[in-house]
N, C-alpha and C positions, 0 to 999 in steps of 0.2 A: 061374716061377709063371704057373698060365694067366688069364687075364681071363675073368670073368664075365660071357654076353651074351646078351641075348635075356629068354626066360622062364627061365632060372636066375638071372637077377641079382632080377629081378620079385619069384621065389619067396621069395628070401634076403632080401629087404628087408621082404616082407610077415610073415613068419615072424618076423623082428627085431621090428619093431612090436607084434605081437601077443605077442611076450612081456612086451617094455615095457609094456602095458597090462594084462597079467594082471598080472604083479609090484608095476605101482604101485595097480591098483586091489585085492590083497592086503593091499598095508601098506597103504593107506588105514584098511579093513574092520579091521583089525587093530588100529588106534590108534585107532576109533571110541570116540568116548564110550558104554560099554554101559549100557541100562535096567541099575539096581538089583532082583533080585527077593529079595524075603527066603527065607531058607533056612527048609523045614520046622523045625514045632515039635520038640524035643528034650526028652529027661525032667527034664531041671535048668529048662527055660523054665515060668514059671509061668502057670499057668492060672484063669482067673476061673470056680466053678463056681455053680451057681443059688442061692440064697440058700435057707435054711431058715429063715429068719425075715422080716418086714420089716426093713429098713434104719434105722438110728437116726440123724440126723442128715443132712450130708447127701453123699451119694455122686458128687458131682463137682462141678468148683469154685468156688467162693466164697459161695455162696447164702446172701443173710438168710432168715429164717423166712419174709418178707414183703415185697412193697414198698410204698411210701408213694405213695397220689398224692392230686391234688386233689380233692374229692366237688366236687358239683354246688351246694352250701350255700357253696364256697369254703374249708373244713377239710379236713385231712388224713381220710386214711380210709384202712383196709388193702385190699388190694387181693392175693386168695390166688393164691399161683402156680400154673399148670396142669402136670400131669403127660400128654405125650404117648409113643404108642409106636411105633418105626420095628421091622417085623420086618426081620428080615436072612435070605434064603435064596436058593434058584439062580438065581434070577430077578433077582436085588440089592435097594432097599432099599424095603421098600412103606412109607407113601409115600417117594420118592425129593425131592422137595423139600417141604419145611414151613415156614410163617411161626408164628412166635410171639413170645411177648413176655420183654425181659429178665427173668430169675429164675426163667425156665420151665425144667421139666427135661425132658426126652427121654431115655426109657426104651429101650434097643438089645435087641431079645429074639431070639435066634439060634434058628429054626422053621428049621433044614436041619438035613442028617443032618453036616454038616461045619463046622469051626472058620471064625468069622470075625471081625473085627477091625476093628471103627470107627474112624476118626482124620479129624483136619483134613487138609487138602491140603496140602502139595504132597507128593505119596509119593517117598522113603519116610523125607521125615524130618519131617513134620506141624509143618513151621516156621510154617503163618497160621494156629494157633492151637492154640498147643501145647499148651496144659491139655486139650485135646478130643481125649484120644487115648488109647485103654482098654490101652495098653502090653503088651498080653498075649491070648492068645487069649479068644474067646467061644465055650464047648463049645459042643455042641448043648444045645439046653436052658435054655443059662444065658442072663443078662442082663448091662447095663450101663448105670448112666445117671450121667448128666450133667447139669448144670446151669448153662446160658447165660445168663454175666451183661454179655458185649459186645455191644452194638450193632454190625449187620452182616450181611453175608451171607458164609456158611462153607462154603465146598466140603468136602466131604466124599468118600472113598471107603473100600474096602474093602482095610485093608493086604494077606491074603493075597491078592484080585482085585481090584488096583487101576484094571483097568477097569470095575470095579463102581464107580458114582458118585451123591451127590447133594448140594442143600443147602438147609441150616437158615438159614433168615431172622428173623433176631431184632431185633425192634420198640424 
């Protein structure tokens, strides 16, 4: 067998290495943890389409009719919840962050030509606040609200464009 010397041996150790390094930075890339994206909608996935009527009740979760606070005289007094509206389209969510007060609802109205999908963060399993998550697409056209009854600040994005982002500040 001959010995390898000079620029042959050079060759054969550089080439060794550089395989080494393709192969381990392959399996790395390969066992990476991958983003979740959600799979397109399908004809069995249900879809939320525009209301033909007003809402009766109320359309997300837990809302009294009312909340109670203290009047100025030191008595209770009702105190009517606000209805606000985030549109959703290609641009993400106008407005993108809102304060409001608990028992407030925020109305989701989808003004794109394409499905979107509101939820709490952290995508794509809306585990910091899971009742805040419209479970299904938003056609064009159609709506979704809610109604924030924790104190806090809620990231919010968009499950099909979960780099679409914002959030609701609730007093």
């Amino acid at each position: 067998m001959t010995e390898l010397k000079g620029s042959k041996f050079f060759i054969l150790i550089a080439a060794g290495l550089v395989f080494i390094g393709v192969a381990g930075w392959k399996y790395m890339d390969f066992n990476a943890e991958k983003e979740y994206i959600a799979p397109p909608p399908t004809k069995n996935m249900p879809i939320i389409t525009p209301p033909t009527s007003p809402p009766t009740g109320n359309t997300g979760g837990v809302a009294e009719d009312s909340i109670t606070e203290e009047s100025a005289t030191g008595g209770p007094s009702k105190v009517q919840p606000n209805t606000y509206t985030i549109s959703m389209n290609s641009s993400g969510f106008s407005p993108a962050n809102l304060t409001i007060k608990a028992g407030d609802t925020v109305r989701f109205v989808n003004n794109d030509t394409t499905n979107h999908w509101p939820a709490s963060d952290v995508h794509p399993v809306h585990a910091i606040y899971p009742e805040f998550d419209a479970r299904a697409d938003i056609i064009p056209g159609g709506e979704w609200s809610f109604t924030f009854e924790k104190v806090g600040e809620w990231g919010m994005h968009d499950h099909r464009s979960p780099v679409t982002t914002g959030k609701i500040i609730v007093e």
